[in-house]
C-alpha positions as CSV (number, residue, x, y, z in Angstrom):
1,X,-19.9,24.4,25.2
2,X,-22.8,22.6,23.8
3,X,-25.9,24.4,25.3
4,X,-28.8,22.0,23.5
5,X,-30.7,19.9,26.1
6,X,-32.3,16.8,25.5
7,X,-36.2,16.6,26.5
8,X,-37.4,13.7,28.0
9,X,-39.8,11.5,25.8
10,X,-43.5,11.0,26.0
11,X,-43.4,7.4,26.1
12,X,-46.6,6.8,25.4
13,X,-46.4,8.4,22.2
14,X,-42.8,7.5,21.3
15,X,-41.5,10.8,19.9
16,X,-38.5,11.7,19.3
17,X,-37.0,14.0,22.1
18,X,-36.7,17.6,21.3
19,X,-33.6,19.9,21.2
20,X,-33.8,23.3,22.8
21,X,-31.6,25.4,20.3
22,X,-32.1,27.7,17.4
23,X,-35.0,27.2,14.9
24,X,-36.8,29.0,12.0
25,X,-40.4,29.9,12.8
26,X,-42.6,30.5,10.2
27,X,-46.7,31.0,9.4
28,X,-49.2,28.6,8.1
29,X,-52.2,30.0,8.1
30,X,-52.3,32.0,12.0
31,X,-50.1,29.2,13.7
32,X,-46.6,29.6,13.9
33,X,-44.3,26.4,13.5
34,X,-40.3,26.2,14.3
35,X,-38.1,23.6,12.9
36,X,-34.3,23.3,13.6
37,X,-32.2,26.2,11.6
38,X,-29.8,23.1,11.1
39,X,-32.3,21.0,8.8
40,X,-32.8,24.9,7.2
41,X,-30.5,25.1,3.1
42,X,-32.1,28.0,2.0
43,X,-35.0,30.8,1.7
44,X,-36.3,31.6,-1.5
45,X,-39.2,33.5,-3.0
46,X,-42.5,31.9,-4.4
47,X,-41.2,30.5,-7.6
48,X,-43.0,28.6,-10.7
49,X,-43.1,24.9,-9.5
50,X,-43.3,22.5,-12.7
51,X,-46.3,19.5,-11.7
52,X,-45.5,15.9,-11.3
53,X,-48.8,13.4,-12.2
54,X,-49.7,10.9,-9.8
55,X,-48.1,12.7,-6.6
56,X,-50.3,13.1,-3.1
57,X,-52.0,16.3,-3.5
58,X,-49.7,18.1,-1.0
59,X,-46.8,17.8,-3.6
60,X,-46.8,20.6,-5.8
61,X,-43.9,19.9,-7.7
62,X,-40.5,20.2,-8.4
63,X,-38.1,23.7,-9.1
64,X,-34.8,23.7,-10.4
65,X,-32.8,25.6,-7.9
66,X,-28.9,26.1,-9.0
67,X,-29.2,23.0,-10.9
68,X,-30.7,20.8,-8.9
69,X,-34.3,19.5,-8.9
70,X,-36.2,19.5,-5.6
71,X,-39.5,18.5,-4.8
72,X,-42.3,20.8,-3.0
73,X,-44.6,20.4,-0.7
74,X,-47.1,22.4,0.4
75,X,-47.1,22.7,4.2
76,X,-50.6,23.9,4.2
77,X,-52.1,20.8,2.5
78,X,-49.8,18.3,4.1
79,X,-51.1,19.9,7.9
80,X,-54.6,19.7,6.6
81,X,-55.4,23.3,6.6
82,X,-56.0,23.4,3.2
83,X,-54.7,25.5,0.1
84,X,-54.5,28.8,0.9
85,X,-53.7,32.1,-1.6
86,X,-50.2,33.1,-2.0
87,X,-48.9,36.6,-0.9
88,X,-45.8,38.5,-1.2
89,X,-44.4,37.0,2.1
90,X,-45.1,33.3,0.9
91,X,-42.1,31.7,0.1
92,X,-40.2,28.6,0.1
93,X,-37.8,27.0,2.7
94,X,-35.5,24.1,1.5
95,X,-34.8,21.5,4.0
96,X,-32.6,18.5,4.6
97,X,-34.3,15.5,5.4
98,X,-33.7,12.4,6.7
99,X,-35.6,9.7,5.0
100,X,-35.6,5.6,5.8
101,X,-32.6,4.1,5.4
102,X,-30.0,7.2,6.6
103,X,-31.0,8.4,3.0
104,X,-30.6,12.2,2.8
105,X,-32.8,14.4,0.8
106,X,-33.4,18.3,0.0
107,X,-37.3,19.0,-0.3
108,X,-38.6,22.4,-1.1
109,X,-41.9,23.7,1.9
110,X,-44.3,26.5,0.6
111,X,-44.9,28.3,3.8
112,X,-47.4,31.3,4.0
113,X,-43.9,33.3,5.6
114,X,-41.1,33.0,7.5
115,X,-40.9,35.0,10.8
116,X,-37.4,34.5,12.0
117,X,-34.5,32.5,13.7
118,X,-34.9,31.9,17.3
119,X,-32.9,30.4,20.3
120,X,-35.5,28.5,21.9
121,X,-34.2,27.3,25.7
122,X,-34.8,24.4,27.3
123,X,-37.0,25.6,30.2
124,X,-39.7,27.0,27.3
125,X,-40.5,23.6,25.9
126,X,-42.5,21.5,27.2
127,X,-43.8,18.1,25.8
128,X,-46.9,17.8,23.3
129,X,-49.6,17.9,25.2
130,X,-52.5,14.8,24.5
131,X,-54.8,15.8,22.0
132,X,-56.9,12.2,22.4
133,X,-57.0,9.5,20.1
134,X,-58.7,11.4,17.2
135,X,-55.8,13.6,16.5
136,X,-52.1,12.7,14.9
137,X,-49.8,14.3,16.6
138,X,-46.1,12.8,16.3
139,X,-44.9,14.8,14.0
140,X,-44.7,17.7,16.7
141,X,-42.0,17.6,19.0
142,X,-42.8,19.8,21.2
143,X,-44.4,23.3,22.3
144,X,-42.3,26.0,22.6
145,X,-43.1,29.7,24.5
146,X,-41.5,32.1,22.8
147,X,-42.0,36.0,23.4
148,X,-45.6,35.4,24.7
149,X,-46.5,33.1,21.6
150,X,-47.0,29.3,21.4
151,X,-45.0,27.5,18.5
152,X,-45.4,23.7,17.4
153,X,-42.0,22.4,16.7
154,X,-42.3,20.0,14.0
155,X,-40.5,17.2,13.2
156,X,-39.6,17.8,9.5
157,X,-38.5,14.5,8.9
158,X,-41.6,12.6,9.9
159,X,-43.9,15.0,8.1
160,X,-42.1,14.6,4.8
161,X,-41.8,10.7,5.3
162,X,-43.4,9.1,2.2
163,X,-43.2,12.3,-0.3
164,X,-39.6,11.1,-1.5
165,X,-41.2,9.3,-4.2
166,X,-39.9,12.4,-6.7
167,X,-36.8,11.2,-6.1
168,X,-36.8,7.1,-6.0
């Protein structure tokens, strides 16, 4: 039985509906985030990323995991929070993405670290809440209330749209 429940869109800003189901949270700076464990390939340490010129600044690179070259991106940059240092708990977390045209796509996210895999119910999400004009928010998907704690979940695939020029 198929336990995921669909949210109800905010229509007037045109998001994508949210899934209640299990997602990895993780740290950027003091905010915790949660993206579906489904979009989730892999968890590995902090490792030397090689730089590619002419990139957005949020692209850090590429690594060569198992043979395969995968762009980077540092969360922290691409959120607007700005670089931060790396500790022992920074790490890397290689998604699948979706990108324009049903175009699959593994990207490598530096995160400050992951917390842990949660199943997130329906009843504790509730829809972005209007931030006003100034601020972008459909990337987010929702807010979910987990163990006391307020987590974004993000929309992995609209906040790496555009960074798949590594791989054109």
């Amino acid at each position: 039985m198929n336990t995921a429940t669909v949210l109800k869109p905010s229509a007037e800003a045109g998001k994508t509906p949210a899934l209640a189901g299990k997602h990895l949270t993780f740290k950027l700076d003091a905010e915790s985030y949660g993206i579906p464990v489904i979009k989730v390939r892999d968890i590995i340490r902090l490792i030397p990323i090689t730089a590619v010129p002419q990139v957005p600044a949020y692209v850090k690179g590429v690594i060569n995991l198992r043979g395969k070259i995968i762009p980077v991106v540092d969360l922290r940059i691409r959120f607007g929070l700005g670089a931060g240092s790396n500790s022992d708990s920074t790490c890397i977390v290689v998604v699948q993405v979706q990108l324009a045209g049903a175009r699959n796509l593994a990207m490598g996210l530096i995160v400050d670290a992951v917390e842990e895999v949660v199943n997130i119910m329906p009843e504790d999400i509730e829809e972005t809440p209007d931030f006003g004009t100034q601020v972008d928010a459909t990337y987010i998907l929702g807010m979910a209330k987990v163990k006391g704690q307020v987590k974004a979940l993000i929309d992995i695939d609209r906040v790496l749209a555009g960074t798949s020029l590594l791989n054109s």
